[in-house]
N, C-alpha and C positions, 0 to 999 in steps of 0.2 A: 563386168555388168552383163546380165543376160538379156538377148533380143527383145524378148516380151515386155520386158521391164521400160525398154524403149519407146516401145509403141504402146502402152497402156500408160496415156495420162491420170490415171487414179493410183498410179503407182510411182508417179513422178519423186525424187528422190527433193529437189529446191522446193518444189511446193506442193507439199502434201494435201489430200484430199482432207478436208474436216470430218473431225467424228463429232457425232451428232450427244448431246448430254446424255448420262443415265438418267432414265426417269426413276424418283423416287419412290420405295412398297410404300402401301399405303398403311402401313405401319409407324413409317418413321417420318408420318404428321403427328404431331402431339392433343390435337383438336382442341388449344387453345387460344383458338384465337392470335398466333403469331403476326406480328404485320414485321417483314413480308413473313408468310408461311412459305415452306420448304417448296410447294406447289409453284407461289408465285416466282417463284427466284428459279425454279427451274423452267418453267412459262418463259422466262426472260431470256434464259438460255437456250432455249430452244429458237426463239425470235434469234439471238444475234448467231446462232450453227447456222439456221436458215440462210442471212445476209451473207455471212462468212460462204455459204455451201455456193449462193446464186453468183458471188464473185470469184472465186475459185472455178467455178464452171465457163464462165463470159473469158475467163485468162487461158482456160482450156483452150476452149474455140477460138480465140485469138491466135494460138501459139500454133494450132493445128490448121490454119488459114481457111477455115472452113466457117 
């Protein structure tokens, strides 16, 4: 395992930094009216990357006693 790899917790190998959803072209809304539309559902996803990202950061800072 290389140095960097150590000292950079976005690169922690037990608990990975989250990757944040692809937002969808705005091609592939159909503009019918979906409930949920593709928007919403990626809306949503974005909200739990968010929680997911704010928890992974606080387990950072923990682990690095800082």
């Amino acid at each position: 395992m290389h140095n960097e790899t150590m000292n950079d917790p976005s690169r922690s190998i037990d608990d990975p930094r989250p990757t944040p959803p692809e937002r969808p072209l705005p091609e592939e809304c159909c503009q019918s009216g979906c409930n949920p539309c593709i928007f919403d559902l990626y809306r949503q996803a974005l909200e739990r990357y968010e929680d997911e990202l704010n928890a992974w950061e606080a387990r950072q800072a923990a682990s690095s006693g800082s």
